[in-house]
C-alpha positions in Angstrom: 24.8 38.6 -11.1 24.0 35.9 -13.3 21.3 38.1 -15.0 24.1 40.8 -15.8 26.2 38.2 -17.3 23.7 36.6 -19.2 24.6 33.4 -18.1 23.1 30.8 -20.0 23.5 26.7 -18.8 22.2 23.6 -19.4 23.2 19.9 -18.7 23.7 16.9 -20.6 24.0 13.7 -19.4 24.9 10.3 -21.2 24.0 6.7 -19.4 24.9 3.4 -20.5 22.0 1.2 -20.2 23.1 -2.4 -18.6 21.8 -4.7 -21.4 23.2 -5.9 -24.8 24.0 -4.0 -27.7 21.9 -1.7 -29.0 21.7 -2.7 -32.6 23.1 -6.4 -31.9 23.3 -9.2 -29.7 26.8 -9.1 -28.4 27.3 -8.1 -24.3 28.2 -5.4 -23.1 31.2 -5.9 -21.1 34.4 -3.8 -21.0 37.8 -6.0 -20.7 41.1 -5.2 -20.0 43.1 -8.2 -21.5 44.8 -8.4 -25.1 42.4 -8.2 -28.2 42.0 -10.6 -30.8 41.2 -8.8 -33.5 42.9 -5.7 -35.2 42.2 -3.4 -38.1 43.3 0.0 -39.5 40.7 2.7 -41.1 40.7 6.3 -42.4 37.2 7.8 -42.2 36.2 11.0 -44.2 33.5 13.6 -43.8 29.7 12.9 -45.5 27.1 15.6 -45.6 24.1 16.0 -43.6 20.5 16.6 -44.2 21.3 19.9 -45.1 23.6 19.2 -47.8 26.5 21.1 -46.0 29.3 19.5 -44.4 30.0 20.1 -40.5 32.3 21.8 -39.2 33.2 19.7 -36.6 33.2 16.9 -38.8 35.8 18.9 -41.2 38.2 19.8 -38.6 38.6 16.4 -37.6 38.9 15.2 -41.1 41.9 17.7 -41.4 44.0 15.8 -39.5 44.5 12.9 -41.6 44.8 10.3 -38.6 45.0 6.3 -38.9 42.7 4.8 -37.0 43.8 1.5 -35.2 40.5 -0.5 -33.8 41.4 -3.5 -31.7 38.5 -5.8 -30.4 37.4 -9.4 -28.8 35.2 -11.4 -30.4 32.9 -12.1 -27.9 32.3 -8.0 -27.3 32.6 -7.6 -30.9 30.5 -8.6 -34.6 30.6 -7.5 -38.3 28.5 -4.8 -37.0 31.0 -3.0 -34.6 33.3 -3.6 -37.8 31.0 -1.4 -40.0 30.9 -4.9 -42.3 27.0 -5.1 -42.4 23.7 -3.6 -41.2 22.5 -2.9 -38.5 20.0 -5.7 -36.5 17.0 -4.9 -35.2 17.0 -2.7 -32.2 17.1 -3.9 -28.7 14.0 -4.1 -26.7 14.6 -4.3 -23.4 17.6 -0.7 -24.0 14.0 0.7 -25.5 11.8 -0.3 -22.4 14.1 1.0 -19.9 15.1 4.2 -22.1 11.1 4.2 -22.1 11.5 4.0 -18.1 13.6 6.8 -17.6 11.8 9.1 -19.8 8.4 8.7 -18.1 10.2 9.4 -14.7 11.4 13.0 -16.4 8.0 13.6 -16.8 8.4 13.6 -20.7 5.7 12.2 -23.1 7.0 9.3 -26.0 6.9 9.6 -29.2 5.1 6.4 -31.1 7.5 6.4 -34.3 10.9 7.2 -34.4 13.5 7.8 -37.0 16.7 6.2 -36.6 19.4 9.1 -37.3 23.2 9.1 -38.4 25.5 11.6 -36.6 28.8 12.2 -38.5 31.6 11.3 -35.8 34.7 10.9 -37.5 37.6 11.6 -34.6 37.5 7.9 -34.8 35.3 6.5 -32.1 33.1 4.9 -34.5 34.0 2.8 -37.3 31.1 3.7 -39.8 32.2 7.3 -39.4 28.9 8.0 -37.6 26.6 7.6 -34.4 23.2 6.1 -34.5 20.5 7.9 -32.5 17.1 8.3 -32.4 14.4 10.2 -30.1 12.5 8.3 -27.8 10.5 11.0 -25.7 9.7 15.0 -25.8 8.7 18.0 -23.2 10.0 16.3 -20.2 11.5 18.0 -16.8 12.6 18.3 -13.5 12.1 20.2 -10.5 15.1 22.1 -8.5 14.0 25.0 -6.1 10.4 24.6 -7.2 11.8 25.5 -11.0 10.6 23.2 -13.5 14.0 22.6 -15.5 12.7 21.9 -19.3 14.0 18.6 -21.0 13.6 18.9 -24.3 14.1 14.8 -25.7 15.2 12.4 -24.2 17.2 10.1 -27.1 18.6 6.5 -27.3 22.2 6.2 -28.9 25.0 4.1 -29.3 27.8 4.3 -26.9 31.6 5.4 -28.9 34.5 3.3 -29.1 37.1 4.0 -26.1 40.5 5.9 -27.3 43.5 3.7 -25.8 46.3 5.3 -27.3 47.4 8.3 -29.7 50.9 9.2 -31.7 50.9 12.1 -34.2 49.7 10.2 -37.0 46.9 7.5 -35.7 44.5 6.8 -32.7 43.7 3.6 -31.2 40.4 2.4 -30.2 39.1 -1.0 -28.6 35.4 -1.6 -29.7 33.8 -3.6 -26.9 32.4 -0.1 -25.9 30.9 0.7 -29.2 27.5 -0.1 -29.7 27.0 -0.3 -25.9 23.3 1.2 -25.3 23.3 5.3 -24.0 20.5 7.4 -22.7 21.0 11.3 -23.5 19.1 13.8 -21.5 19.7 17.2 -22.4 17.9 20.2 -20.4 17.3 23.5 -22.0 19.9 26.4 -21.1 17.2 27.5 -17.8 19.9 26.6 -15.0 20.5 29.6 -13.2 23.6 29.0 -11.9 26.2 26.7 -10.8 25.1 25.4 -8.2 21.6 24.8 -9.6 23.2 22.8 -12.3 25.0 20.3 -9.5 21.4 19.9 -8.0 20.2 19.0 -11.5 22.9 16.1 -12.5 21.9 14.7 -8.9 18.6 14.8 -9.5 18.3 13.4 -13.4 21.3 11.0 -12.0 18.9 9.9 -8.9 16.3 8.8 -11.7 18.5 7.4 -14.0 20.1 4.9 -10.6 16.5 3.8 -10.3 16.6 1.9 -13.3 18.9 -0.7 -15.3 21.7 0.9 -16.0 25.3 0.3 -15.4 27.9 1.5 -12.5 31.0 2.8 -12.0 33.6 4.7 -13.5 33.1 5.8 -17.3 29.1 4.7 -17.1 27.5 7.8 -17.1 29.5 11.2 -18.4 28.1 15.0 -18.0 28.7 17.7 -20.2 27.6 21.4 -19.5 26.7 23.8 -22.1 27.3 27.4 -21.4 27.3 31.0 -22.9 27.1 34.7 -21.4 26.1 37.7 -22.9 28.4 38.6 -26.2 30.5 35.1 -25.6 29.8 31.9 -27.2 27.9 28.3 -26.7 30.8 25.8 -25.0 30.4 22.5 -24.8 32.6 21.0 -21.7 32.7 17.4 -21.7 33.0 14.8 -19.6 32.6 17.0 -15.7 33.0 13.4 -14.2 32.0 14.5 -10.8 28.7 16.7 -9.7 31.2 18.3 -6.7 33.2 19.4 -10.0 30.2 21.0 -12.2 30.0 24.8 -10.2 33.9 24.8 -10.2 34.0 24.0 -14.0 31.6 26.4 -14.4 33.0 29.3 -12.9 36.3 28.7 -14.4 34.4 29.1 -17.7 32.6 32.3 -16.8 36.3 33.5 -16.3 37.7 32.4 -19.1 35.0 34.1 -21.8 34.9 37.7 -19.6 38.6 37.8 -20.2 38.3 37.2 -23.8 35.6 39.9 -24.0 38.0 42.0 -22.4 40.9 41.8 -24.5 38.4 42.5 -27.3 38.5 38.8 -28.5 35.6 36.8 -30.1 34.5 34.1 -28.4 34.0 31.0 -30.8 31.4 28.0 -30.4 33.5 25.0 -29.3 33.8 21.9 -27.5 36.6 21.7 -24.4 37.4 19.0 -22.3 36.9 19.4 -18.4 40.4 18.7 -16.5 40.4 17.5 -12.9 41.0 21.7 -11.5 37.6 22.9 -12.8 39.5 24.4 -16.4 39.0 23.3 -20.0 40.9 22.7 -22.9 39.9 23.0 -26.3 38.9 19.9 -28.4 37.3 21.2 -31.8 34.5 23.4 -33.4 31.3 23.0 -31.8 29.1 20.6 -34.6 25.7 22.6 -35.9 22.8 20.4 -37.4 24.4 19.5 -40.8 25.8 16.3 -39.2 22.3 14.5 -39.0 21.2 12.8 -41.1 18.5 9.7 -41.8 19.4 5.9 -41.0 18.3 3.9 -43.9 19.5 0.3 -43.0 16.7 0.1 -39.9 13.1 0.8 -40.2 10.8 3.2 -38.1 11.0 2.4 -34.5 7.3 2.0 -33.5 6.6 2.4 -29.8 2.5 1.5 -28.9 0.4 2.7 -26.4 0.4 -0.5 -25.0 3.9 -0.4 -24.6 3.8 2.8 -22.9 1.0 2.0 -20.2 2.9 -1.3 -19.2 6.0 1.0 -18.8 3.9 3.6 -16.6 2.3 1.0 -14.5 6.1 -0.8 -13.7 8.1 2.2 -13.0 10.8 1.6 -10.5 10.6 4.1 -7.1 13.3 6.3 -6.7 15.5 7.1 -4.3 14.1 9.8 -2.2 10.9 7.2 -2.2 12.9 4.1 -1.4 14.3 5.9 1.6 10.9 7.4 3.1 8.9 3.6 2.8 12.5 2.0 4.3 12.4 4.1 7.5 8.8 3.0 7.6 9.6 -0.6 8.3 12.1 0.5 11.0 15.3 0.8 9.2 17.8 3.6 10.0 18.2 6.7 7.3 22.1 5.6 6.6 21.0 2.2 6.2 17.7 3.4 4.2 20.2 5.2 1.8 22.4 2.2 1.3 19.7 -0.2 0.0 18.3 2.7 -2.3 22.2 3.5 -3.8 22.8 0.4 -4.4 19.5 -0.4 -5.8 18.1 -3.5 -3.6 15.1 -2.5 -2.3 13.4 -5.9 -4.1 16.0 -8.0 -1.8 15.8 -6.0 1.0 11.6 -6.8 1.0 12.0 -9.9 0.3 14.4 -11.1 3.3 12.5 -8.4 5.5 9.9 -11.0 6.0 12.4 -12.5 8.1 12.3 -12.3 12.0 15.4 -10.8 12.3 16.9 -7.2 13.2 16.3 -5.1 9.7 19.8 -3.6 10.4 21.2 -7.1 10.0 19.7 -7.8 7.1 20.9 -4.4 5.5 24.6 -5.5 6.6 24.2 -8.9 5.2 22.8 -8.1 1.8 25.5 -5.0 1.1 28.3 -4.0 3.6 29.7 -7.8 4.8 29.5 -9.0 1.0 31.5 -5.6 -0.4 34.1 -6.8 2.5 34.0 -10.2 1.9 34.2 -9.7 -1.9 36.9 -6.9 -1.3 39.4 -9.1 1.1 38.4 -12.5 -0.4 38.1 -11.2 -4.1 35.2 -14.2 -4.2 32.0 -13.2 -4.9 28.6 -14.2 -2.5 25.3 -14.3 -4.3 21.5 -13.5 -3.2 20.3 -17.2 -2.9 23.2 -17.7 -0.7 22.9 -14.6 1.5 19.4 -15.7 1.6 20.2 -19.0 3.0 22.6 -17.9 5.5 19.9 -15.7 7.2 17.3 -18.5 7.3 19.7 -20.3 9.6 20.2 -17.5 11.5 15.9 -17.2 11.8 16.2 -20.8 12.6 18.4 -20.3 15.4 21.3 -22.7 13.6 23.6 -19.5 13.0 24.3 -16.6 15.6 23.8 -13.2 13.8 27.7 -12.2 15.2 28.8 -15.3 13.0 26.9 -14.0 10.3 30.1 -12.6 8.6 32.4 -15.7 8.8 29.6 -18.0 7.5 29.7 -15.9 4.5 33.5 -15.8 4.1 33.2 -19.3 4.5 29.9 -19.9 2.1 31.9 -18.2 -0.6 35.0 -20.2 -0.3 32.8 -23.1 -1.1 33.5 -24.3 2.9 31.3 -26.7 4.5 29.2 -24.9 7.2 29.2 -26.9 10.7 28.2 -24.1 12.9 25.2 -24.7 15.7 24.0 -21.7 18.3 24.3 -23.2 21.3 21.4 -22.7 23.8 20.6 -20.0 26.1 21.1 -22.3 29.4 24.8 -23.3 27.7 25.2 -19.6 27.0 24.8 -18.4 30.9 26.2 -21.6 32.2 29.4 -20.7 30.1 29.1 -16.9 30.6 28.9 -17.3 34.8 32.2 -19.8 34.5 33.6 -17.1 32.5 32.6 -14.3 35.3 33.6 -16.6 38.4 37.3 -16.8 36.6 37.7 -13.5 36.2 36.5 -11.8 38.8 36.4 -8.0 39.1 37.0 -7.7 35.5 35.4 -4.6 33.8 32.3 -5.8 31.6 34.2 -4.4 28.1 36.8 -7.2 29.8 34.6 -10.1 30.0 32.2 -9.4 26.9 35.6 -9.5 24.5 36.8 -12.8 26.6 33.2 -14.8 26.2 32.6 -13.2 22.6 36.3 -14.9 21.7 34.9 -18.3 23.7 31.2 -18.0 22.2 32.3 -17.1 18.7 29.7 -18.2 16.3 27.7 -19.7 19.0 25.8 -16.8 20.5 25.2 -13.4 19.5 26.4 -10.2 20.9 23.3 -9.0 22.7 22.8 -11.9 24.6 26.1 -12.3 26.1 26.1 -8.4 26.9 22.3 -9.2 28.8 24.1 -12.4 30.9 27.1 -10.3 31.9 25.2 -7.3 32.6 22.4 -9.2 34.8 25.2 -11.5 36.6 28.1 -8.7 37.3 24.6 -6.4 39.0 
């Protein structure tokens, strides 16, 4: 089928890097409270290398919008303001952009040209997005297909839209500048399922280095055409589940254009939530590029490129296989790899205690504790709490409340009692209630035990003394 249609995709895929700016030292954080700053801009088109101006660029200049850019002044410098030149670019963004690309397979480049790409909808102030290549040739492989990747580039993240009327757009600028990996694949996909299995696999890779979570942090785009259609770029397919959906609704939409005789034309559409697209703008060509002369060449050495090699993080699939090694389940296996923590999770498996526990400890009670409490628990004191329970100063079944209690900034006074003072309490409890089911008596000694003795060993008492 997809040979009939001619079916052409490819994937791109944008990451924010968790670091500073790319091009200056402000953070990166996103806020939500009222900005400090405000100023108003109209931008107009320039021309590219080519000397022509782009289309996409045109369009959006034919609209005559105010643009209204509010910002903090933590997130935000004269730089973000488009009031002076860029600063040098940011090393650590470079070494883990350098990161990502090695695990694609691609080879670096050792000079790169810092690039301006005309943006003028408004979600850059200078009128224009700074970009550079870092790596070439790279790929995956999905159904023992190498999928080609043809560069891997470093950019900087847009502004984020807030607002629009008819006549002006508002932006905040703590986004702008924010460091962003772009991996685009060559149009080889086969078909729509094939490209869901590629975003998971290139967004596998990108989860084993430093890059930022959560909504908004990473955004997909998939390029497609079919046989006498056109090239459409559909941005921001938020979720993989979405991409074959989004897809097919796509295929639809051109094949019904071809049959009412109508000509497809190159643009860029915005994926809604039901798999279908609206239209944003022309789709740009190459005359938006063009050279960034306020930086100089980025140089990257061999040297830097065989410390990268030999430091690459392991990814997922990796993280899993050695987890299951050391006696973990796969669902806990997966946790620690999702969420990134294999370094902690080797670290306080040198403890004697149940790896399962530890799992819980350093993910699933925080998340709940941090969730209910909205107080946060850190690793030194996670770390802590399970060397009193190696010590035999905390149950493991108290493990929880200590931590509730740790990151209230509560004074800790809780001491396991000993196994004779266990069975001694747990035989009182089975004399008092006699004939009680065991699911009876473990809930009544757990309630009398609490924080004093763990789970297993009451269930061992009951179950030896009840016999």
């Amino acid at each position: 089928m997809e040979k009939a249609l001619g079916l052409k995709i490819g994937i791109e895929i944008h990451q924010q890097l968790d670091t500073n700016k790319l091009f200056c030292e402000c953070p990166s954080s996103i806020r939500a409270d009222k900005p400090d700053i405000k100023i108003k801009r109209k931008l107009n088109p320039v021309a590219g290398e080519t000397g022509k101006i782009d289309i996409a660029a045109a369009y959006e200049a034919e609209k005559k919008k105010t643009f209204v850019y509010e910002a903090y002044s933590q997130e935000t410098c004269l730089l973000e303001l488009d009031e002076e030149p860029p600063h040098a670019i940011n090393q650590e963004a470079l070494k883990i952009a350098l990161q990502i690309s090695l695990l694609l397979n691609a080879t670096p480049v050792n000079v790169s040209q810092v690039m301006r790409k005309t943006v003028i909808d408004g979600s850059n102030t200078s009128g224009f997005q700074r970009t550079m290549i870092i790596a070439r040739d790279g790929y995956v492989k999905i159904d023992n297909q190498k999928i080609s990747i043809p560069a891997i580039m470093l950019e900087e993240d847009s502004a984020r839209r807030t607002a629009e009327t008819k006549d002006s757009v508002t932006f905040k600028l703590d986004r702008l500048g924010i460091p962003l990996v772009e991996i685009s694949t060559s149009p080889e996909i086969k078909n729509a399922e094939q490209a869901k299995k590629v975003a998971l696999k290139i967004g596998d890779i990108l989860r084993a280095c430093k890059v930022k979570r959560g909504i908004g942090t990473i955004r997909q785009d998939v390029n497609l055409s079919i046989r006498n259609g056109a090239r459409t770029e559909i941005k921001g397919v938020q979720e993989p589940a979405l991409i074959p959906k989004t897809i097919e609704k796509e295929i639809e939409r051109q094949k019904e254009l071809l049959k009412k005789r109508k000509k497809v034309e190159a643009t860029v559409r915005d994926a809604l939530e039901n798999g279908e697209t609206r239209y944003i703008r022309p789709l740009p060509g190459a005359a938006r590029m063009y050279p960034e002369t306020d930086i100089q060449l980025v140089k990257i050495s061999d040297k830097m490129i065989e410390e990268t090699k030999s430091n690459l993080p392991a990814l997922r699939e990796v993280i899993i296989s050695d987890l299951k090694k050391l006696g973990l389940s796969e669902e806990y296996a997966g946790i620690i790899a999702k969420e990134n923590k294999l370094q902690e999770f080797l670290e306080l498996g040198k403890m004697k205690i149940d790896k399962s526990i530890i799992a819980k400890s350093l993910i699933l009670w925080p998340k709940e504790i941090i969730s209910r409490e909205k107080l946060e628990i850190n690793f030194e004191q996670i770390k802590n709490i399970l060397e009193q329970v190696e010590r035999g100063k905390i149950s493991e079944s108290s493990i929880k409340e200590v931590m509730a209690k740790t990151a209230k900034g509560e004074k800790i006074e809780m001491k396991k009692a000993s196994s004779g003072d266990i069975e001694k309490e747990v035989k009182k409890i089975i004399e008092e209630n006699k004939g009680a089911p065991f699911n009876a008596l473990m809930g009544i000694a757990m309630l009398k035990l609490k924080g004093k003795a763990d789970g297993k060993e009451i269930a061992g008492i009951i179950k030896k003394h009840i016999r």
